[in-house]
VOVO-465807 format. One line per field, with one value per residue: residue number from 1; x, z, y of N, C-alpha, C, O, CB in turn. Coordinates in pm, 1 decimal, m for minus. Each point is the difference from the previous one (the first is absolute). Glycine has a CB too. Layout:
! residues N
pos	(NUM/...)
n.px	(X/...)
n.pz	(Z/...)
n.py	(Y/...)
ca.px	(X/...)
ca.pz	(Z/...)
ca.py	(Y/...)
c.px	(X/...)
c.pz	(Z/...)
c.py	(Y/...)
o.px	(X/...)
o.pz	(Z/...)
o.py	(Y/...)
cb.px	(X/...)
cb.pz	(Z/...)
cb.py	(Y/...)
***
This chain:
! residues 88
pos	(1/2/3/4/5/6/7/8/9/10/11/12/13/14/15/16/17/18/19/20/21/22/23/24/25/26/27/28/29/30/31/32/33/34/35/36/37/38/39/40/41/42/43/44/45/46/47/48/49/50/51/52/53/54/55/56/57/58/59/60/61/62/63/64/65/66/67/68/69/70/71/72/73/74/75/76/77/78/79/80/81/82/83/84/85/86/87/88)
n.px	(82.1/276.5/137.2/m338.2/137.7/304.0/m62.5/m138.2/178.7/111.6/m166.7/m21.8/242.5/m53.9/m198.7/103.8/253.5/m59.3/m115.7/306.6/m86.0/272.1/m18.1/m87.1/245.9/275.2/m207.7/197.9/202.7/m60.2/m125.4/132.4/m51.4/313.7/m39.5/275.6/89.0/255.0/176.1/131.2/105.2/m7.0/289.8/m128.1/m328.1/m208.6/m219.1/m163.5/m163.3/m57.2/227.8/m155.7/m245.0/217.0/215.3/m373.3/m207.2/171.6/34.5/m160.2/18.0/287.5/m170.7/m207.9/261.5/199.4/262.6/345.8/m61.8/69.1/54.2/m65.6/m91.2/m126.4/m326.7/226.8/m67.5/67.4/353.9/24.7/264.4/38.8/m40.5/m353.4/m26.8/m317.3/m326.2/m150.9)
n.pz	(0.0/8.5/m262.6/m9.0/266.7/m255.7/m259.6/58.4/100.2/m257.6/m133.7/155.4/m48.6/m449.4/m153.2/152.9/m291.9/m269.9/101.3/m34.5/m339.4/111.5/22.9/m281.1/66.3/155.8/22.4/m241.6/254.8/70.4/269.0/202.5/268.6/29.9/189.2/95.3/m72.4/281.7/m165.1/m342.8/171.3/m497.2/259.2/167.9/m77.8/353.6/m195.2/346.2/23.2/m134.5/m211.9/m3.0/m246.1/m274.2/m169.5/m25.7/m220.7/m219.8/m47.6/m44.0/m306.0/m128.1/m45.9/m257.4/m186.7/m127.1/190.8/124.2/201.4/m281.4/m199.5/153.7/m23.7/297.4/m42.7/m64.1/150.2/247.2/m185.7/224.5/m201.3/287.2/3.6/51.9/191.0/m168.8/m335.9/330.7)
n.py	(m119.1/138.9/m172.4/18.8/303.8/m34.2/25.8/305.5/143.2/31.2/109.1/269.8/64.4/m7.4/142.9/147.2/12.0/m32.5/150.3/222.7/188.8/m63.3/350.9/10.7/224.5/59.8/228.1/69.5/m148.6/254.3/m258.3/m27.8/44.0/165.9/m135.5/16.8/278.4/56.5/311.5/m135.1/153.2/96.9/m7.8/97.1/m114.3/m47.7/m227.8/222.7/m269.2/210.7/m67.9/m437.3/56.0/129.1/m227.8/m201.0/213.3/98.9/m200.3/m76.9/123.3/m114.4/m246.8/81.4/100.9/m402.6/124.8/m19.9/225.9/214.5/m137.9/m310.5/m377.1/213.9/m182.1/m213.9/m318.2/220.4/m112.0/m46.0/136.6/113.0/m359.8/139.3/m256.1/219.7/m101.8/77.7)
ca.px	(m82.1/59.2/46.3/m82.8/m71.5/94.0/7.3/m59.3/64.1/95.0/m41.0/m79.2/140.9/7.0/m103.9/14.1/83.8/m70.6/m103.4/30.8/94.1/126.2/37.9/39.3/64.1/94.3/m5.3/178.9/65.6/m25.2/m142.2/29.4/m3.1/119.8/m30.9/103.0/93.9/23.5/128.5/174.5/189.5/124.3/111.2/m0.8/m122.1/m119.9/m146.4/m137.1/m68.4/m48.3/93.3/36.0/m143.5/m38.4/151.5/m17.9/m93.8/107.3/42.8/m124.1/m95.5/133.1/m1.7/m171.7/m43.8/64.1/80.2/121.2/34.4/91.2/119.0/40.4/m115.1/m63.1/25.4/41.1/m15.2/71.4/106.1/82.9/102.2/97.8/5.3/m74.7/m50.7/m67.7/m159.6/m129.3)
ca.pz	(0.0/m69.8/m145.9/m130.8/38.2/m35.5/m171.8/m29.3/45.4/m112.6/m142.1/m9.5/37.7/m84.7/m109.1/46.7/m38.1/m156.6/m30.1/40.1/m149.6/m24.2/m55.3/m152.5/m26.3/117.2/m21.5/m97.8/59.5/38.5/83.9/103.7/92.3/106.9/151.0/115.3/m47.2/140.4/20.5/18.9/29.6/m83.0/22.7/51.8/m85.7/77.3/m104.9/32.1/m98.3/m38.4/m139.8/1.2/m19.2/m66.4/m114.0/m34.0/m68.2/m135.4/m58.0/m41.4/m105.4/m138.1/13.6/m84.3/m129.9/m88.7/m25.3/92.0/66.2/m113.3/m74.2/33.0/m30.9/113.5/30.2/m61.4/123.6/121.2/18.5/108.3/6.6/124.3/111.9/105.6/119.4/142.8/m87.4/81.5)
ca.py	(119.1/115.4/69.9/80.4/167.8/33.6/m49.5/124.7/122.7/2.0/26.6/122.1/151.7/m29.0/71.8/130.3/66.5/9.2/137.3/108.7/6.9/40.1/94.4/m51.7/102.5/103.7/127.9/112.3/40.5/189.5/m15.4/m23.6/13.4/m14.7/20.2/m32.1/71.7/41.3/102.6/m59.6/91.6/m95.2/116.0/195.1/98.0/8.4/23.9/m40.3/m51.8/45.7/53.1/m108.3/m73.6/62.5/m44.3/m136.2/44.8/m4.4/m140.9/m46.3/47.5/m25.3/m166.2/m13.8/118.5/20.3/104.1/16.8/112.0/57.3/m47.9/m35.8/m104.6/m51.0/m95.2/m106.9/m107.5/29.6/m79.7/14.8/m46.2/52.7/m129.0/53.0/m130.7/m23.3/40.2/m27.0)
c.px	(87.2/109.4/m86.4/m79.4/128.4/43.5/m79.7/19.8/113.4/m13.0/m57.1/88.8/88.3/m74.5/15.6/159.7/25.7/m53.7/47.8/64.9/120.4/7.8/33.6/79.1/121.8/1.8/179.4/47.5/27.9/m134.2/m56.7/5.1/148.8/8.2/98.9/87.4/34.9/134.1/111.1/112.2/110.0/161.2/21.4/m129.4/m142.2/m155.6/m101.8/m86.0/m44.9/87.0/34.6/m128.3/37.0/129.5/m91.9/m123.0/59.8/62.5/m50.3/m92.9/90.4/m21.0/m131.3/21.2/136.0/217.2/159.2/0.1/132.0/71.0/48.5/m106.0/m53.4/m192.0/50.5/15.5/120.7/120.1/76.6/161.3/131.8/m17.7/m113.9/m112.9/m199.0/m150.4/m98.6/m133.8)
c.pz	(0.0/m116.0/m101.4/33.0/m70.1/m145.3/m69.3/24.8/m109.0/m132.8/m3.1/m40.4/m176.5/m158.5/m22.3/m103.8/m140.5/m20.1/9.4/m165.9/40.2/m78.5/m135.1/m83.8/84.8/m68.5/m26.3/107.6/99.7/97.3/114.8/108.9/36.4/98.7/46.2/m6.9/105.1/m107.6/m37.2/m1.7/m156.7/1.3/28.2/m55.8/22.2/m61.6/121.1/m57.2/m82.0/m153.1/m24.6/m137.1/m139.1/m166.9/m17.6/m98.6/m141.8/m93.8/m89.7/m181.2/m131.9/m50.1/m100.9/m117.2/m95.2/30.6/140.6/22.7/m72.4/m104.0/34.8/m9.2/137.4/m17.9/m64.0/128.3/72.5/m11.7/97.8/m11.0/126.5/98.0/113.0/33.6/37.3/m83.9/100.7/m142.8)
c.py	(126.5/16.5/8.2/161.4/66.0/54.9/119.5/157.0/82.5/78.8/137.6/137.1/m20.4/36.1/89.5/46.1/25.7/80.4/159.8/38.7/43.0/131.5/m33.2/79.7/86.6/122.0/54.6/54.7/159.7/m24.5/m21.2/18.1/m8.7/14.8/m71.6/43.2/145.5/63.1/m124.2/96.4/m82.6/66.6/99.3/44.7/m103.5/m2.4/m13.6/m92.1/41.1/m15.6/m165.1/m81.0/38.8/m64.8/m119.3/45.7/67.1/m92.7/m79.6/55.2/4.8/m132.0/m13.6/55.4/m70.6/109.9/34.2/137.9/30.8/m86.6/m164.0/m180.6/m35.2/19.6/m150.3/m117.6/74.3/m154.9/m90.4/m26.6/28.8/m149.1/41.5/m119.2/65.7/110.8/m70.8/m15.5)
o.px	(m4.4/24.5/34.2/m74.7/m23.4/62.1/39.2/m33.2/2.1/64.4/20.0/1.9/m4.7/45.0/27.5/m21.1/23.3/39.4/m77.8/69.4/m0.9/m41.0/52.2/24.2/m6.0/19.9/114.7/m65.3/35.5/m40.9/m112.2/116.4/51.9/m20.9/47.4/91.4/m66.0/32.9/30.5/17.5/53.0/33.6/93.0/m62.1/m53.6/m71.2/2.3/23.1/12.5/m44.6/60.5/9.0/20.5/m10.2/m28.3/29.7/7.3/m14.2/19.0/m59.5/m38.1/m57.9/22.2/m49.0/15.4/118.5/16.8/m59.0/103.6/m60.5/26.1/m103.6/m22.3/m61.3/m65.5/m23.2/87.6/m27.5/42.5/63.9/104.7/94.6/m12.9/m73.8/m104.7/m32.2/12.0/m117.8)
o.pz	(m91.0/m43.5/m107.8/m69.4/m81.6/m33.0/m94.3/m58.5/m44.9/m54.4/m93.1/m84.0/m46.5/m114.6/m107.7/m90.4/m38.4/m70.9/m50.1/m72.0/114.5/m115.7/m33.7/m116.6/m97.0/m115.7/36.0/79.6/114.3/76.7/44.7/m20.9/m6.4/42.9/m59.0/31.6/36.1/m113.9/52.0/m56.8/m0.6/m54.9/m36.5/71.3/m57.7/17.2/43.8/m118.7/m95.8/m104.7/m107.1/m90.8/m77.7/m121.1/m119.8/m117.3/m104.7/m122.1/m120.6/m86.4/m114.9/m108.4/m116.4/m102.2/m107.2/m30.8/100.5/m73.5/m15.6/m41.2/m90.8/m65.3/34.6/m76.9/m90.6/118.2/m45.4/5.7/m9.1/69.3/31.2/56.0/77.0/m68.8/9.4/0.8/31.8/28.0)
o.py	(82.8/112.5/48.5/68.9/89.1/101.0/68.8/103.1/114.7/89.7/78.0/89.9/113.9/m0.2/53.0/80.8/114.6/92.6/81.2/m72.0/45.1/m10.0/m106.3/m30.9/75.6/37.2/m26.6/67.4/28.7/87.1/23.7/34.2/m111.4/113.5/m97.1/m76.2/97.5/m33.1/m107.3/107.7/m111.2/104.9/71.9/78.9/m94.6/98.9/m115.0/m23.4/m76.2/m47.0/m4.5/m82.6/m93.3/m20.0/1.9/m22.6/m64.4/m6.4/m16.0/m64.5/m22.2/m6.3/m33.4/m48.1/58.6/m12.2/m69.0/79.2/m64.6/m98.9/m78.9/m12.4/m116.1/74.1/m51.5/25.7/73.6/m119.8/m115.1/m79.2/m56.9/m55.3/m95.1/m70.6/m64.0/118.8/m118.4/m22.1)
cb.px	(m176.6/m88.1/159.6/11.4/m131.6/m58.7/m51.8/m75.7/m40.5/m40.6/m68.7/m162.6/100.3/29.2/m158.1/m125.6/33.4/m69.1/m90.0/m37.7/m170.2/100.4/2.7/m219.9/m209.2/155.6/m381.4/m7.8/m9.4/120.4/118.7/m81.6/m290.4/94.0/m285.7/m139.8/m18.3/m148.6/m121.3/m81.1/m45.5/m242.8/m68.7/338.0/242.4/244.7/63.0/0.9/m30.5/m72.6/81.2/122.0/m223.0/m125.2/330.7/62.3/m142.4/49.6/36.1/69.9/m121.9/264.7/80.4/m117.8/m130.6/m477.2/m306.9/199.4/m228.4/94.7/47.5/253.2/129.3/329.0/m59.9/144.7/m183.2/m224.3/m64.5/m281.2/m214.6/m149.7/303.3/121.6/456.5/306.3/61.8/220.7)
cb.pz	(212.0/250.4/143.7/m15.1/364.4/215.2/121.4/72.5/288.8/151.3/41.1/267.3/434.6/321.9/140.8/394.2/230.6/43.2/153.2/384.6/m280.1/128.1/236.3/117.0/m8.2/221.7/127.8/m326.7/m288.5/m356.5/m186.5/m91.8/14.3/m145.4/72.5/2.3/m289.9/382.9/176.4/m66.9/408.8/m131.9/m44.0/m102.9/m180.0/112.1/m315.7/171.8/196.3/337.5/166.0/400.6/297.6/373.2/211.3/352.2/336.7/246.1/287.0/406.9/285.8/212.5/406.7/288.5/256.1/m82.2/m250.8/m6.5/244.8/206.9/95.2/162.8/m255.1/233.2/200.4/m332.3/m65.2/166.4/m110.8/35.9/m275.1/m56.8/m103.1/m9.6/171.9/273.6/m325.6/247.7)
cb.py	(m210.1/m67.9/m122.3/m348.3/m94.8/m237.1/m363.7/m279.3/m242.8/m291.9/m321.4/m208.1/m160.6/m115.2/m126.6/m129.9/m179.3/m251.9/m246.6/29.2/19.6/m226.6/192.0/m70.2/m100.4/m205.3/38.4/51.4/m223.3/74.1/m67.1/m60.0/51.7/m80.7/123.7/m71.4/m213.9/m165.2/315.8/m304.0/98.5/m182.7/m143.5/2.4/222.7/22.7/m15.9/204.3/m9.4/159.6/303.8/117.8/112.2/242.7/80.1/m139.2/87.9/137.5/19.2/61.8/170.6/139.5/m28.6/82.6/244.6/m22.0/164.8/m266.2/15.4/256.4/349.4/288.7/9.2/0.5/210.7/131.0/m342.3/285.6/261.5/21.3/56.7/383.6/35.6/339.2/16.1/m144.5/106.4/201.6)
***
């Protein structure tokens, strides 16, 4: 009796999860929500969140459009080539 309460139990929870749709799209990137975005110190030059939030949002919207900051090819992949350990 109970591996056929079990068996049903199973099958049902099992339906249930099938039945849930799956996103069928992600939202664009520029679209995004940034959050958790705290003060960093880089070698002396002191960014608030605010100016933290705002560089990632920027970013964010270069990355979607295609496009780069001035002349230059930023944003681009993060390397690390200096070696830096200490990313939260």
């Amino acid at each position: 009796m109970y591996a056929l309460f079990q068996t049903v139990v199973v099958l049902t929870l099992s339906g249930l999860a099938v039945a849930i749709p799956a996103p069928t799209k992600t939202t664009p990137l520029d679209k995004r929500t940034i959050s958790g975005v705290t003060a960093a110190d880089c070698d002396g030059f002191t960014f608030t969140s605010a100016q933290v939030a705002a560089a990632a949002s920027a970013a964010a919207t270069h990355v979607s459009r295609g496009t780069t900051v001035g002349s230059n090819s930023y944003p681009h992949v993060f390397n690390n080539r200096e070696g830096k350990e200490n990313f939260h």
